[in-house]
C-alpha positions as MATLAB code, in Angstrom:
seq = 'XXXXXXXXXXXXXXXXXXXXXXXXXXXXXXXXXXXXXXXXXXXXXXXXXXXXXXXXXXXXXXXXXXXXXXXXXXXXXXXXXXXXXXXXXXXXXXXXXXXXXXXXXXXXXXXXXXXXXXXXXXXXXXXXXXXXXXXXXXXXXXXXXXXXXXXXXXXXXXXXXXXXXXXXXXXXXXXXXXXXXXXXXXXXXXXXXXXXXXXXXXXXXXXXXXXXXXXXXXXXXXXXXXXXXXXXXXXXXXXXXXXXXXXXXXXXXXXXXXXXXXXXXXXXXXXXXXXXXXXXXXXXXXXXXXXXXXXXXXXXXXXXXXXXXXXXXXXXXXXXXXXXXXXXXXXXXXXXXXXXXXXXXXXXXXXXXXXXXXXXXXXXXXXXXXXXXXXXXXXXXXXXXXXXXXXXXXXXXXXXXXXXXXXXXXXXXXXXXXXXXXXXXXXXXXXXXXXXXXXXXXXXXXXXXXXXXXXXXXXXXXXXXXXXXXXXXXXXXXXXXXXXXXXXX';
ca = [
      57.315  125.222   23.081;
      57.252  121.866   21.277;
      56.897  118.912   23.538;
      59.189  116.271   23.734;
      57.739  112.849   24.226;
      58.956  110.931   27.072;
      62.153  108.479   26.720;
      61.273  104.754   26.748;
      62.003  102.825   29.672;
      64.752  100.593   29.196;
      64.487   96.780   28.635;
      65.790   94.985   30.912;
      67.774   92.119   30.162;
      66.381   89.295   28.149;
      65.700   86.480   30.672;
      63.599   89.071   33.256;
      61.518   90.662   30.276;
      60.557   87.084   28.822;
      59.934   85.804   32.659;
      57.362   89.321   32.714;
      56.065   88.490   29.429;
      55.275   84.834   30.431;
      53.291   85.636   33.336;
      51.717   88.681   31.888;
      50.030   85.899   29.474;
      49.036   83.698   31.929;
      47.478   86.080   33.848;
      45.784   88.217   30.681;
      44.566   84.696   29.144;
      42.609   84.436   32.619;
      41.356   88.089   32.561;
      39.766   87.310   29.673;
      38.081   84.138   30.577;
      39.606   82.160   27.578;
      39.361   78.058   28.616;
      42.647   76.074   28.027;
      43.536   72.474   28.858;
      43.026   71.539   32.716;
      46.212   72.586   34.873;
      48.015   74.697   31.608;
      48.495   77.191   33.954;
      48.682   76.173   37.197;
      51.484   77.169   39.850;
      52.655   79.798   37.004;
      52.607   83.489   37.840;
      49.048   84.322   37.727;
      48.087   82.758   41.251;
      51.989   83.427   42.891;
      51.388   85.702   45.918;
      53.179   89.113   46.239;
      56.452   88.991   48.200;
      54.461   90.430   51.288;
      51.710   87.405   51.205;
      49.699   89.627   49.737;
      47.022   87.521   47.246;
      47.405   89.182   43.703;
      44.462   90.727   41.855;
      41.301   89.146   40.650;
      42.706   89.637   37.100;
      45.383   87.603   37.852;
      43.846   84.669   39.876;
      41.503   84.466   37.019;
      44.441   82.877   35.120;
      44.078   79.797   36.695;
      43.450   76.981   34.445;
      43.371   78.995   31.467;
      46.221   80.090   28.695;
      46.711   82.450   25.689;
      47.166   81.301   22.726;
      50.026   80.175   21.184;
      51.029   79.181   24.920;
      52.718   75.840   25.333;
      50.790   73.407   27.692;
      53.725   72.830   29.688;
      56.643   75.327   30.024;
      59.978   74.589   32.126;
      59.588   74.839   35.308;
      62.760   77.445   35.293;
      60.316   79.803   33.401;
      57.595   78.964   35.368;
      59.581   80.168   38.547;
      60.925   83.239   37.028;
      57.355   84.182   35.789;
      56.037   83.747   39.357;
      59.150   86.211   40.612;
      58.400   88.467   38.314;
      54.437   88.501   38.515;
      54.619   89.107   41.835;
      56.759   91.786   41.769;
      54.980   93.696   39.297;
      51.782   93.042   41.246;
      53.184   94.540   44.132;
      53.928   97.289   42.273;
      50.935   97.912   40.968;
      51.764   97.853   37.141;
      51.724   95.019   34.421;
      55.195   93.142   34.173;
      55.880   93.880   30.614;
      56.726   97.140   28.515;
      53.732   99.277   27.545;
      54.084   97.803   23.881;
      52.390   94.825   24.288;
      49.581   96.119   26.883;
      46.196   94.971   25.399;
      43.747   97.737   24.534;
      40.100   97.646   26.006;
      37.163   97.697   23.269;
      34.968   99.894   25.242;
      36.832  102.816   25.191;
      38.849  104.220   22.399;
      42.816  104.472   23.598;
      43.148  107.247   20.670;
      40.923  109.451   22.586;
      42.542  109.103   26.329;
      43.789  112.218   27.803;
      46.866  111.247   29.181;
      47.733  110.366   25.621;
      45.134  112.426   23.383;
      47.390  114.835   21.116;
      44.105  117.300   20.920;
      44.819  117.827   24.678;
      48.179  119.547   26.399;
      48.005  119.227   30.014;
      50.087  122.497   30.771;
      48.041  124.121   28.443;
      44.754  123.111   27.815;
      42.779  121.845   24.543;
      44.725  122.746   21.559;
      43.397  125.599   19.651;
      41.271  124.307   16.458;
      41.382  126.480   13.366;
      38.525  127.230   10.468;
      40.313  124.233    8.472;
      40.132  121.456   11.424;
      43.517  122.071   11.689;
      45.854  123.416   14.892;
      45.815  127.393   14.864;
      48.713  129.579   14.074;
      51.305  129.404   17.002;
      50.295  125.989   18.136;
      52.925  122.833   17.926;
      52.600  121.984   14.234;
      49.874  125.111   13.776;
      52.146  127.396   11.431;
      52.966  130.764   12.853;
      55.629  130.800   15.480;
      55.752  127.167   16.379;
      57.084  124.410   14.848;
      56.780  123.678   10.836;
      54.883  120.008   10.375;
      52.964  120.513    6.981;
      55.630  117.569    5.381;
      57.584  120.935    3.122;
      60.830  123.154    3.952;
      60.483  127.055    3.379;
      61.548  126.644    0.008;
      58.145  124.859   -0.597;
      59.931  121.587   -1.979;
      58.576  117.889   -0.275;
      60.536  116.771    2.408;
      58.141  113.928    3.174;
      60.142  110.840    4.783;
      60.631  107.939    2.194;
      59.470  104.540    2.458;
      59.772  103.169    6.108;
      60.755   99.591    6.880;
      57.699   97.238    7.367;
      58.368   93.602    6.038;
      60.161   90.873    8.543;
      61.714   87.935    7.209;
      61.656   85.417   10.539;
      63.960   82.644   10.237;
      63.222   80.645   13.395;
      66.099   78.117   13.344;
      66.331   74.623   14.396;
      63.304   74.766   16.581;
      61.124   75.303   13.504;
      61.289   70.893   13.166;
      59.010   70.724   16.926;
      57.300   74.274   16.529;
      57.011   75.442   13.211;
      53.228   75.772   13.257;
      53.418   77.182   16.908;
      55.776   80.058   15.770;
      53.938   80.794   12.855;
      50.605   81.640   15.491;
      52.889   83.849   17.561;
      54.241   86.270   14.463;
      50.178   86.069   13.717;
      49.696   87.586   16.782;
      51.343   90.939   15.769;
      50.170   90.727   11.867;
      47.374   88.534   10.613;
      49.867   89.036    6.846;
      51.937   86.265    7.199;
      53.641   84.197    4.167;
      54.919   80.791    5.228;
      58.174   79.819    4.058;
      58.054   75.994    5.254;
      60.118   74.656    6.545;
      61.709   77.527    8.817;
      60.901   80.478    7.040;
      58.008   82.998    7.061;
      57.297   86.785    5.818;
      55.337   89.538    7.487;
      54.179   92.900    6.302;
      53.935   94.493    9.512;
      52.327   98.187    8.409;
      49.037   98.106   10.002;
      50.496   97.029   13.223;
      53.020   99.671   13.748;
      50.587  101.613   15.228;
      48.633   99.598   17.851;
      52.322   98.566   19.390;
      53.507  101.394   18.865;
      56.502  100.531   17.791;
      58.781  100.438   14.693;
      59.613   97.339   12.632;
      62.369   96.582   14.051;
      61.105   96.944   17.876;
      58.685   95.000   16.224;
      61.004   92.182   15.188;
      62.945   92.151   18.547;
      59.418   92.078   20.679;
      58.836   88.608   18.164;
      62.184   87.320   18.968;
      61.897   87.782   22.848;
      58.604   85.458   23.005;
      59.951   82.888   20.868;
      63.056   82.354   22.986;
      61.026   82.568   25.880;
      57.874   79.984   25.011;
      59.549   77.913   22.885;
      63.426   78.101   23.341;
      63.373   79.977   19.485;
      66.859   82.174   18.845;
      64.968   83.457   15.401;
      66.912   85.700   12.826;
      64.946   88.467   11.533;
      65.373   90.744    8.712;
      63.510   94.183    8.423;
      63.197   96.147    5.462;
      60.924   98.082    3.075;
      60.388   94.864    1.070;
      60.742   91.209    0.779;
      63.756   90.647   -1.137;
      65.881   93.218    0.805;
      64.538   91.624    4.113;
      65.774   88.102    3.294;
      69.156   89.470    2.508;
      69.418   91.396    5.739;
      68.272   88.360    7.624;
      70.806   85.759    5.727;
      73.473   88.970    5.981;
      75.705   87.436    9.080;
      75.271   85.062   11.820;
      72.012   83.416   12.781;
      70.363   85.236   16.212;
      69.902   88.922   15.897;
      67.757   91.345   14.010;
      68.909   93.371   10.835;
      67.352   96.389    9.611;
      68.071   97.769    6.206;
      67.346  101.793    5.725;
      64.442  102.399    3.518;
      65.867  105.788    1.832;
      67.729  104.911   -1.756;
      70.963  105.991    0.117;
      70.958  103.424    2.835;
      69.499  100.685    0.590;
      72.359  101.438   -2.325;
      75.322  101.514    0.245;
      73.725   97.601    1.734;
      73.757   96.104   -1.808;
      76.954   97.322   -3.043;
      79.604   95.152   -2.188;
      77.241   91.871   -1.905;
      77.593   89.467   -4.804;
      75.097   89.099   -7.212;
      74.014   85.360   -6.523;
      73.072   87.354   -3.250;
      69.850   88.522   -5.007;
      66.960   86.568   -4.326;
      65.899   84.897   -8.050;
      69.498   85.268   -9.150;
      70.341   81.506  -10.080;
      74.151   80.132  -10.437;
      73.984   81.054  -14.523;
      72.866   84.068  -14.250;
      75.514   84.957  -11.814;
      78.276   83.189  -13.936;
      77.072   85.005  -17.033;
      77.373   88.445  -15.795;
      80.656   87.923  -13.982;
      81.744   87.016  -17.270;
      81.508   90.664  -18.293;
      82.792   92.080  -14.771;
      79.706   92.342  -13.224;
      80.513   90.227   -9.709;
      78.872   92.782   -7.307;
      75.090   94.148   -7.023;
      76.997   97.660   -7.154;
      78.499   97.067  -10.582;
      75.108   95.623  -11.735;
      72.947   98.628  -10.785;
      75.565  101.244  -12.392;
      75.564   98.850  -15.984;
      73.127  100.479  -18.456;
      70.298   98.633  -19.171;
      70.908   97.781  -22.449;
      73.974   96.134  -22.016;
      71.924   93.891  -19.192;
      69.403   93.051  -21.925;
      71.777   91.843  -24.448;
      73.254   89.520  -21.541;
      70.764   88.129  -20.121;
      67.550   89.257  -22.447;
      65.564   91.971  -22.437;
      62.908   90.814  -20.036;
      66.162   89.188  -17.876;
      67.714   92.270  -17.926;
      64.843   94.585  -16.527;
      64.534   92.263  -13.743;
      67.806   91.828  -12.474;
      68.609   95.397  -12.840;
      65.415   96.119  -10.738;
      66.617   93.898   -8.437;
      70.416   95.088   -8.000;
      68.794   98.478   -7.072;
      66.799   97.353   -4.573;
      63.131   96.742   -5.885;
      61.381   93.974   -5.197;
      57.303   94.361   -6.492;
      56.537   91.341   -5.037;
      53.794   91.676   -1.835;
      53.390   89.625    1.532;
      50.648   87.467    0.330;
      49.171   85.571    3.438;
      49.075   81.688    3.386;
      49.323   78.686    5.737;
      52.100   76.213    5.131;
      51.632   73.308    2.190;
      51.504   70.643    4.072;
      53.919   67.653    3.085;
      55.229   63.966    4.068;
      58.201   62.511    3.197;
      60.065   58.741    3.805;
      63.847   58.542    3.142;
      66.257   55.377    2.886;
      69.650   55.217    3.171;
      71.854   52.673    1.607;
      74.206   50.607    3.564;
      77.133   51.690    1.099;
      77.314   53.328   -2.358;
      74.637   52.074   -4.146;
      75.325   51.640   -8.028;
      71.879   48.694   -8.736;
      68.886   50.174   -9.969;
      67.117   46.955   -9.093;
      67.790   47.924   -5.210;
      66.974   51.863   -6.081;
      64.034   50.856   -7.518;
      62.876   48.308   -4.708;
      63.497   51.055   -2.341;
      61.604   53.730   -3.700;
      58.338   51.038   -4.236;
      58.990   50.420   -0.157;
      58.514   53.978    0.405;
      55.924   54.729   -1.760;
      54.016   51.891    0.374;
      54.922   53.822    3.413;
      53.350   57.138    2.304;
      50.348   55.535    0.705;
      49.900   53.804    4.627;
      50.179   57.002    6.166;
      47.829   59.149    4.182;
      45.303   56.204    3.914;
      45.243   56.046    8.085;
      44.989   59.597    8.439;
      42.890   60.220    5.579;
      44.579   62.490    3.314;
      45.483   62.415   -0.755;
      49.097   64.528   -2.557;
      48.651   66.457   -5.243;
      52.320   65.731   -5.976;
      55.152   63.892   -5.523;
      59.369   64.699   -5.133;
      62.220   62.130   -5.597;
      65.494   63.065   -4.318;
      68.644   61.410   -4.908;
      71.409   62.219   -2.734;
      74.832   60.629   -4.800;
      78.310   59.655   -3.302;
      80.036   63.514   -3.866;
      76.937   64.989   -1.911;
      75.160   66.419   -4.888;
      71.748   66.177   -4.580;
      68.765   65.691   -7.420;
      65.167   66.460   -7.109;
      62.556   66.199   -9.133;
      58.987   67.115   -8.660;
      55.795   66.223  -10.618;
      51.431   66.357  -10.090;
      49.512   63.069   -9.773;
      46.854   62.603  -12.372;
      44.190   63.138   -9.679;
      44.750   63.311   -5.881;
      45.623   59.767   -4.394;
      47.271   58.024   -1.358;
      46.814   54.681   -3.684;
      50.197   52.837   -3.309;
      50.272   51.383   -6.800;
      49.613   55.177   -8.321;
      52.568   56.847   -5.824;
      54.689   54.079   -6.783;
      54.083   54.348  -10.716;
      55.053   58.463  -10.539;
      57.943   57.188   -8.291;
      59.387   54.729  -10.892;
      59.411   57.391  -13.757;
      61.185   59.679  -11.871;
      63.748   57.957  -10.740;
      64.157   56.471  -14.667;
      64.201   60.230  -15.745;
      67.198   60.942  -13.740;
      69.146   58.119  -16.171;
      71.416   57.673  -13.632;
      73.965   54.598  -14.909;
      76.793   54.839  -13.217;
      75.897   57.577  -10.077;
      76.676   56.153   -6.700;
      73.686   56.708   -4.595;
      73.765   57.203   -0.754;
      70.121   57.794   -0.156;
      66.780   58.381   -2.185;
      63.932   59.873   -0.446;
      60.309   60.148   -1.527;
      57.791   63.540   -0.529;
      53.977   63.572   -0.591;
      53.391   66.989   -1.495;
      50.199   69.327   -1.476;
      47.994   67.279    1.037;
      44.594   67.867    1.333;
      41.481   66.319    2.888;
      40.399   62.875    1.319;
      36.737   63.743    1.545;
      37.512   67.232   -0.478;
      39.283   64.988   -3.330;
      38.067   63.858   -6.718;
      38.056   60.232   -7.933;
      37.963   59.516  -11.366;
      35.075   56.374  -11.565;
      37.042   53.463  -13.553;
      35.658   50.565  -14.457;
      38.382   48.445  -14.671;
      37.825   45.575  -11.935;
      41.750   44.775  -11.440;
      41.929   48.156   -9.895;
      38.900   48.029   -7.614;
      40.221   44.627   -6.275;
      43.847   46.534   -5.834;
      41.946   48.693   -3.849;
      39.912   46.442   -1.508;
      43.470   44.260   -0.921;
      44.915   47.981   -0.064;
      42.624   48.299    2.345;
      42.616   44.166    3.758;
      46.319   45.071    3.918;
      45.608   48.532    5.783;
      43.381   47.317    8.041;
      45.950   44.208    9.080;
      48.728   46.456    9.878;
      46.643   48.934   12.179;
      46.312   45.472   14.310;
      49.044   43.286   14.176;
      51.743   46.093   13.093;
      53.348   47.453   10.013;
      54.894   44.004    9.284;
      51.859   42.139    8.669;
      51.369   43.304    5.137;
      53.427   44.711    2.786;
      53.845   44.549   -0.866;
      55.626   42.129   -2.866;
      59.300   43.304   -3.776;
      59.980   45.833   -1.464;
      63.089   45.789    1.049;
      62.801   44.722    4.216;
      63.958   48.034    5.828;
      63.554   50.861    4.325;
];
């Protein structure tokens, strides 16, 4: 007889499992004597007594004072109340208050060789009967013989090997990404260390090697990720699962926000999700492109996979053509390539009424390039680049992005780049509501080059910059500012 693995337990609902969860990381971070800020965890669920007095276990009045990572310092004191409930519950129990997903595994002893889970060893029956090969012997489960057939072929001898599984998320984490972005990002580290950030709410994650130490699937995966984000930091993420990134981001974008969306990996299942969607759908797909082929009846990802690929290349070009086609069937070559978040600054104004005076566009943008310089000066960073964007009367919107020379948070330089793009645009006549300026690529100041000049009207712009820096840090940002500018911006 085969043996059939035991049904999960069932989840119970949401708030109980992420009130178990809490306090089952409280009371791990103390088991394994990591230090956190004075009082992060106190009155939480590792030091709540059992409901008969009882004092919980050592492991769990270890917590005190200490956190896990990714942990807020201070949670609401609902959760804080539930997670006592529940720890002491599940301490009176005698088992962990969480699902056996998320236990952590202890690095003296290998979990792949424990007997109560060991697939070498069958309690009714003893060790497993080992064959000349290292493999099981004829009649044992997945041995040949009279038990079951395992070897990945049908009698006919033809592959029936499963397909490509599922194993990229695509996390949209909402609204709370503006307070918690960087926060969030740690927690979907904790199940991968292969995590793209999408900034500003975005992020991919190529979940394959940890499939196995949850034990889980991607999408248990995904829910597990969206049950501690709601729970530490109030997170209702969207989350998209499939066998690669672009069909993950359509899944996750595929319906409201709040709920996890798994596309099948098998050509079927992938073929029958991108029929009917429209081809601007496709990740890389711009407006044009989409126009241009629904000038020849191609409207749907459907139609586009079924054109032959010649008539794509004469639409769009031959190497056009390959790529959309690739795309409309479902294959996406790109990888999950790990990286922290670019990290960016930005000062916006917005005009009183329709502003049609380049004068007062221009005075704006030299009051906000003052403001970023200011910034990155007192906290001692450079941009690699800048971004203007114009946001005009019908709510069309204008950006434009270019590198600095060199890395600088020098006012006069930010200002410069600032000036020709905003004279770029050649915007006459447009009504503007609100220009906004964006310090991208930041980086270190110390870790930046500076090209020596000698030109001694620049170092003297320099040592007023910093007269002018060092004025505002005492009397406020009022006490200096340049010549020109507006007087809120």
């Amino acid at each position: 007889m085969t043996r059939r693995p035991a049904p999960s337990p069932a989840l119970p609902d949401p708030a109980r499992l992420a009130a178990a969860y809490t306090a089952l990381a409280l009371a791990r971070a103390g088991a394994r004597g990591e230090r956190g800020p004075a009082g992060a965890s106190r009155g939480a669920a590792a030091a709540a007594p059992g409901p008969g007095g009882e004092a919980p276990p050592a492991s769990a009045r270890a917590g005190s004072g200490s956190r896990t990572p990714g942990l807020p310092a201070a949670l609401p004191d609902r959760v804080r109340a539930a997670a006592a409930r529940a720890a002491s519950a599940a301490f009176a129990a005698g088992r962990p208050a969480t699902a056996p997903a998320v236990e952590a595994r202890d690095p003296a002893r290998d979990p792949e060789r424990d007997p109560a889970r060991d697939p070498e060893r069958d309690p009714a029956r003893g060790p497993v009967r080992r064959s000349r090969r290292g493999g099981p012997a004829p009649g044992e489960p997945g041995g040949g013989g009279d038990g079951e057939n395992t070897s990945g072929r049908d009698p006919s001898g033809r592959s029936s090997e499963p397909g490509p599984t599922p194993r990229v998320l695509y996390v949209h984490f909402g609204e709370a990404a503006r307070d918690h972005y960087p926060e969030l990002l740690e927690l979907l580290a904790d199940l991968t260390p292969v995590v793209q950030a999408l900034p500003p709410d975005a992020a991919l994650a190529d979940v394959r090697g940890a499939l196995r130490y949850f034990r889980r699937d991607a999408a248990g995966l995904a829910a597990m990720l969206r049950l501690r984000a709601l729970a530490l930091y109030d997170a209702d993420c969207t989350v998209g699962v499939a066998a690669n990134p672009l069909l993950a981001r359509m899944a996750a974008h595929d319906g409201p926000p709040g709920a996890v969306r798994c596309v099948p990996a098998d050509p079927r299942g992938t073929a029958a999700f991108l029929e009917r969607k429209p081809v601007a759908a496709l990740h890389g797909v711009g407006p044009a492109t989409a126009r241009a082929l629904a000038a020849y009846g191609l409207d749907s990802v459907g139609r586009v996979a079924a054109a032959p690929p010649g008539t794509l290349q004469r639409i769009l070009g031959a190497a056009a053509g390959r790529r959309v086609r690739e795309l409309a069937c479902g294959v996406d070559p790109t990888t999950v390539v790990p990286s922290a978040p670019a990290r960016a600054m930005s000062r916006e104004h917005r005009f009183g009424r329709d502003e049609l005076d380049a004068d007062v566009r221009r005075r704006a943008l030299l009051t906000l390039a003052d403001q970023l310089g200011f910034r990155m000066r007192t906290e001692r960073q450079v941009a690699r680049a800048l971004t203007l964007t114009v946001r005009c009367a019908d709510r069309s919107t204008i950006t434009r992005t270019r590198r600095l020379p060199e890395p600088t948070a020098h006012t006069p330089a930010l200002t410069a780049l600032a000036y020709a793009l905003h004279d770029g645009l050649g915007l006459q006549r447009a009504r503007v509501r609100a220009v906004a300026l964006r310090a991208e690529e930041l980086t270190a100041a110390e870790l930046a080059t500076h090209q020596l000049s000698f030109d001694p009207g620049e170092e003297k712009a320099r040592r007023a910059e910093a007269a002018a820096d060092r004025a505002r840090l005492r009397f406020g940002s009022g006490a200096a500012h340049p010549a020109g500018g507006l007087d809120a911006a």
